[in-house]
C-alpha positions as CSV (number, residue, x, y, z in Angstrom):
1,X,2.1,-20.6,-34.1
2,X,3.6,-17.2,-32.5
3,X,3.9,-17.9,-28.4
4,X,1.5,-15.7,-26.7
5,X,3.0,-13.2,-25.4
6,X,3.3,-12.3,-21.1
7,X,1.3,-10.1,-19.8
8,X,1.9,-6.9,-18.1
9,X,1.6,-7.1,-14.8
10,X,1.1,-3.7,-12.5
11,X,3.0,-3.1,-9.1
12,X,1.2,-2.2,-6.3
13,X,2.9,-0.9,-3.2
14,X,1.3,-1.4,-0.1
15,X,2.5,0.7,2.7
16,X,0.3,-0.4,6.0
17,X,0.7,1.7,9.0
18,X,0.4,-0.5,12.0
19,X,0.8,-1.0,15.8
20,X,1.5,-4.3,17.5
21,X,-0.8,-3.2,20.3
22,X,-4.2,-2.6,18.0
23,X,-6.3,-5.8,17.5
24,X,-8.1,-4.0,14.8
25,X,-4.4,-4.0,12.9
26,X,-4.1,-7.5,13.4
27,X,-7.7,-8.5,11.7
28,X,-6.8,-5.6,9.3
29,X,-3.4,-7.8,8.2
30,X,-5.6,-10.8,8.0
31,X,-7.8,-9.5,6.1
32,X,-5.5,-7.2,3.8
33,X,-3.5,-10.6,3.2
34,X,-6.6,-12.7,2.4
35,X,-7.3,-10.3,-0.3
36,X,-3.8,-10.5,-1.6
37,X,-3.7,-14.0,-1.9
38,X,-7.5,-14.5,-3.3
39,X,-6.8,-12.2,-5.9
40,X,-3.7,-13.5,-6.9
41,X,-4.9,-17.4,-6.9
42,X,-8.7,-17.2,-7.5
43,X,-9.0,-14.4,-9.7
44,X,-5.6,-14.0,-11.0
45,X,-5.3,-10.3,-11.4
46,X,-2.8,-9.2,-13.5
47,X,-1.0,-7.5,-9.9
48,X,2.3,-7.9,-8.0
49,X,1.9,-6.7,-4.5
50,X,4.8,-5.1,-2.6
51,X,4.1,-4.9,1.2
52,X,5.8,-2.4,3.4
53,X,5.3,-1.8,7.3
54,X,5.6,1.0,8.7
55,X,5.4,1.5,12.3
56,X,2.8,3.9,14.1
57,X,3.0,4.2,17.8
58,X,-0.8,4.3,19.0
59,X,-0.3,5.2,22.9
60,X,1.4,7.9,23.5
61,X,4.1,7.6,25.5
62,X,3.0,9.9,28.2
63,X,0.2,7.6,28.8
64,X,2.0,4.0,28.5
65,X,5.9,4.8,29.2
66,X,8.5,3.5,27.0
67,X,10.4,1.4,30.2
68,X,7.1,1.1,32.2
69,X,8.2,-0.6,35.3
70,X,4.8,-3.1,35.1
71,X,3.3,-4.7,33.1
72,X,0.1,-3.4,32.6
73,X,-3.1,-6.0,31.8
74,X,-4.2,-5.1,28.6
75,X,-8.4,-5.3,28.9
76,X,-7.4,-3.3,32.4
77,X,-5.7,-0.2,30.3
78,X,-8.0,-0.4,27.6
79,X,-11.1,0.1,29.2
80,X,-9.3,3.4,31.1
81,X,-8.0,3.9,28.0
82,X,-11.2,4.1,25.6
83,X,-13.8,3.9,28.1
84,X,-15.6,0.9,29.3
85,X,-18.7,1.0,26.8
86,X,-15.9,1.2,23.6
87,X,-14.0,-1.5,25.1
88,X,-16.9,-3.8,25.4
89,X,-17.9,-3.0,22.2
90,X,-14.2,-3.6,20.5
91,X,-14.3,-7.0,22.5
92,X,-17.9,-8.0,20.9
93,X,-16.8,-7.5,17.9
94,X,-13.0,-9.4,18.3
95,X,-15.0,-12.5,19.5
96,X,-17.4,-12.2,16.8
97,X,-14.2,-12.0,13.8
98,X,-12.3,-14.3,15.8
99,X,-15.5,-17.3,15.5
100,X,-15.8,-16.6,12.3
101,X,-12.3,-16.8,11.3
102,X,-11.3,-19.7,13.5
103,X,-8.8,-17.8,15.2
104,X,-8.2,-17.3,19.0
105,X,-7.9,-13.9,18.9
106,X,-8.5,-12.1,22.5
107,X,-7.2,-9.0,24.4
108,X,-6.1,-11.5,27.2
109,X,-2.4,-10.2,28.2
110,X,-0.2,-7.5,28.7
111,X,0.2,-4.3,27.1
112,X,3.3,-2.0,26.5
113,X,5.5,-0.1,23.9
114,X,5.9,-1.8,20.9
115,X,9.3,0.2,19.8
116,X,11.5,-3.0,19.8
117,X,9.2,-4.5,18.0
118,X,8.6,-2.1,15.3
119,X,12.2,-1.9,14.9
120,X,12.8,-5.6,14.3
121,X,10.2,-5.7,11.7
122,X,12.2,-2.7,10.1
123,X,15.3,-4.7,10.7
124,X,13.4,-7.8,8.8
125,X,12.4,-5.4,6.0
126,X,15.8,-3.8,5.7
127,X,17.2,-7.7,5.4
128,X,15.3,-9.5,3.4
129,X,12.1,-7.2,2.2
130,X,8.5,-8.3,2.5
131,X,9.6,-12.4,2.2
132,X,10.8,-11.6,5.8
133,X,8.9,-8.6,7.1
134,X,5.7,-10.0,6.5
135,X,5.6,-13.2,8.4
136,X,7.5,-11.5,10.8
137,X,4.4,-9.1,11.6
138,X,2.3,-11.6,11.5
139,X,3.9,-13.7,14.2
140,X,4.8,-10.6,16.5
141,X,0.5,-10.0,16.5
142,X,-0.2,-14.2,17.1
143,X,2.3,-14.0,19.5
144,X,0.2,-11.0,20.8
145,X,-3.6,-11.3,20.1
146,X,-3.6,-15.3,20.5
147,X,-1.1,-16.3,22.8
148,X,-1.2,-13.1,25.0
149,X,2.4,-13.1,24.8
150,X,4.6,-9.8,26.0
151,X,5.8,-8.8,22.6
152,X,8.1,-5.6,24.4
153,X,9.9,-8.4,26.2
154,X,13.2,-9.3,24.0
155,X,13.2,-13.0,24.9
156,X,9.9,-13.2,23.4
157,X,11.0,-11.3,20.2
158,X,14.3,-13.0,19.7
159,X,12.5,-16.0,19.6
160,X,10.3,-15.0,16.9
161,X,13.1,-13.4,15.2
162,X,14.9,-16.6,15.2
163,X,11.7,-18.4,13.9
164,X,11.2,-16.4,11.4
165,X,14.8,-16.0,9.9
166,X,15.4,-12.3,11.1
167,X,18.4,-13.1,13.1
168,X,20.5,-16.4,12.9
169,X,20.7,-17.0,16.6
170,X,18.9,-15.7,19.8
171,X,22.4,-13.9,20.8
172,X,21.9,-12.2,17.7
173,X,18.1,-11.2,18.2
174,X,19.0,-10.3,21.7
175,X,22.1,-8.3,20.8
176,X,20.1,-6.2,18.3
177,X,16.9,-5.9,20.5
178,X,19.0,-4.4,23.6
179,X,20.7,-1.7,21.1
180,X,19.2,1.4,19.6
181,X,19.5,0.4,15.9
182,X,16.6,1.7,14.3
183,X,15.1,3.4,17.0
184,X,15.2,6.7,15.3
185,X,13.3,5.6,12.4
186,X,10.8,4.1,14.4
187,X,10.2,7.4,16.1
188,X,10.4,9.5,12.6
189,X,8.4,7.2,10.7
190,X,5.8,7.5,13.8
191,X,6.1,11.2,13.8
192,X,5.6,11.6,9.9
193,X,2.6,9.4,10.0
194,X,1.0,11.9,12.7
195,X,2.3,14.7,10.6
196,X,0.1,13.8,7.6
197,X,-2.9,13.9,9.9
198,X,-2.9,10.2,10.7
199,X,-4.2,9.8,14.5
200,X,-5.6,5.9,14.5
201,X,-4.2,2.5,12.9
202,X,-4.4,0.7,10.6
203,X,-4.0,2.6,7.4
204,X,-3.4,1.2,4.2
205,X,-1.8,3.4,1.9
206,X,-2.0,2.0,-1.9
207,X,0.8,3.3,-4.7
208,X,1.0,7.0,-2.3
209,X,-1.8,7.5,-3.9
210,X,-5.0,6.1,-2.0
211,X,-5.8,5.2,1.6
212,X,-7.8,2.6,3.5
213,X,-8.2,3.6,7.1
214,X,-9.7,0.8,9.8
215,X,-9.9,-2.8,10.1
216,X,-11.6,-3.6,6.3
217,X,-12.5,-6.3,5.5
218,X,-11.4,-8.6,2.8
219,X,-14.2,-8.3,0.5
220,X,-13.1,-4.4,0.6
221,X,-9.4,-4.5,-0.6
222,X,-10.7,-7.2,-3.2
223,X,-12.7,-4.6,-5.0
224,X,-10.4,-1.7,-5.0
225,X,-7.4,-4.3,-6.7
226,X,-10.4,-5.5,-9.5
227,X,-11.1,-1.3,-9.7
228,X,-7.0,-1.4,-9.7
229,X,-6.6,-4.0,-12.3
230,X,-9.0,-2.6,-14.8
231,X,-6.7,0.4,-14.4
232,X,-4.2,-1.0,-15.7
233,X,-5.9,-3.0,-18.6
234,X,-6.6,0.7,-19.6
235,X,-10.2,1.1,-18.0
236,X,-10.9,4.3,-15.2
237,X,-8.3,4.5,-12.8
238,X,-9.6,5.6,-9.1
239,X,-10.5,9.4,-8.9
240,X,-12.5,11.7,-6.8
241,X,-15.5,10.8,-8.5
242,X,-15.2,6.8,-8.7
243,X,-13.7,5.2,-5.8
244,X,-14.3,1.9,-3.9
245,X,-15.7,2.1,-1.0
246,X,-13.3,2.4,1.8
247,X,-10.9,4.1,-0.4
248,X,-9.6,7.6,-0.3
249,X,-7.7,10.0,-1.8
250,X,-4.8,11.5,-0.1
C-alpha cells in the first residue's frame, strides 16, 4: 500500500495592527487567537498561521504626551477622550465580553504611551518571531486590561519580558527599555499605518490582501479561514463579489 501522501498546507500571514491602550485590541487578540487555535484543533484546516504585530499609536501624542509627568486614570481620560455616553457604552459592552469569557477585563488603571511597549514586542518578534511575540502581547494587555497594571512603566515591562523569555534578566529588559532601540520603527510603522488610511485599531490584515477592522469576534475570522481554506483546495478565493463578512479588500 503506497503511504498517503501530506497534504498541502497554505500560509497565512496575519499582520494585526494594535495598541496596548485599546480594550477592543485586547478582545480582538482573544478572539483572533481563539479562531486560530479552533480551526487548527477542531476543524483542522489545512492552514499555518503566521502572526505579526505591528504597532499603531491610537492617542496622539499631542493629546497624551510621550513623558507625561502623571499618570493619568484611564476611565478619567477616556470619557474626555470619547465622550461620556461612548465611554459608558465601550464599558457595557467590556463587562458583558469579559462575563462571558470569564475574564477580568476592566478599564480600571492608568493610561499612557505605549512606545516602550510596542518596541519590546518588536524586540520579541525580531528575536524569536511569533513563538515570542505573541505571548508577549498577550501578557503586556493582561497586565493592562486585568491587572490595571502601568504597561509604560519599565519595571513593569522588564518583568514581563523576563516572564516571557524576551530578555534573559531584568538588567537586560531594563537596559533595552531605557534606550531608543526600535523607537524609529515604532514611529514609522505607526505613521505607515495612518498613511494607508488607517485611523482606529485593531485591524487585521490577512496575506496583504484582505482586512478585518474592529474587535470581531471569533465566530468571524473562523469563516473567512474556512472561505480561506477552500481557496486553497482550489474552490473561490475571496473577491469583491464574495467575501465574509467583516472582510475587506484593500
Amino acid at each position: 500500500m503506497s503511504p498517503t501522501p501530506e497534504r498541502a498546507v497554505k500560509t497565512v500571514k496575519l499582520t494585526v495592527i494594535t495598541d496596548f491602550v485599546c480594550v477592543s485590541c485586547c478582545i480582538g487578540q482573544h478572539e483572533l487567537l481563539d479562531a486560530i487555535n479552533y480551526c487548527k484543533d477542531t476543524l483542522d484546516l489545512p492552514l499555518k498561521f503566521e502572526l505579526e504585530h505591528m504597532p499603531f499609536r491610537l492617542i496622539n501624542t499631542h493629546i497624551l504626551p510621550e513623558n507625561c509627568p502623571n499618570k493619568p486614570d484611564r476611565e478619567d481620560f477616556l470619557t474626555k477622550f470619547i465622550g461620556k455616553e461612548r465611554f459608558g457604552t465601550l464599558q457595557t459592552n467590556v463587562s458583558k465580553w469579559a462575563e462571558e469569557k470569564g475574564k477580568p477585563l476592566s478599564l480600571h488603571g492608568t493610561i499612557r504611551q505605549t512606545t516602550k511597549a510596542h518596541r519590546l514586542a518588536l524586540k520579541a518578534g525580531k528575536s524569536g518571531g511569533q513563538t515570542l511575540q505573541t505571548p508577549l502581547i498577550m501578557a503586556i494587555f493582561t497586565a493592562s486590561m486585568e491587572g490595571g497594571q502601568d504597561v509604560a512603566d519599565p519595571e513593569v515591562l522588564a518583568d514581563i519580558a523576563v516572564k516571557c523569555g524576551v530578555m534573559s534578566t531584568r538588567e537586560d529588559a531594563l537596559a533595552f527599555l531605557e534606550s531608543d532601540e526600535l523607537a524609529k520603527e515604532v514611529e514609522d510603522m505607526s505613521n505607515a499605518a495612518r498613511a494607508k488610511g488607517i485611523t482606529g485599531v485593531p485591524v487585521v490584515v490577512i496575506d496583504g490582501k484582505w482586512a478585518v477592522s474592529g474587535g470581531q469576534s471569533s465566530e468571524v475570522y473562523v469563516q473567512i479561514f474556512k472561505k480561506l481554506a477552500t481557496c486553497h483546495a482550489g474552490g473561490p478565493c475571496p473577491n469583491a463579489g464574495n467575501l465574509p463578512p467583516g472582510m475587506d479588500m484593500i
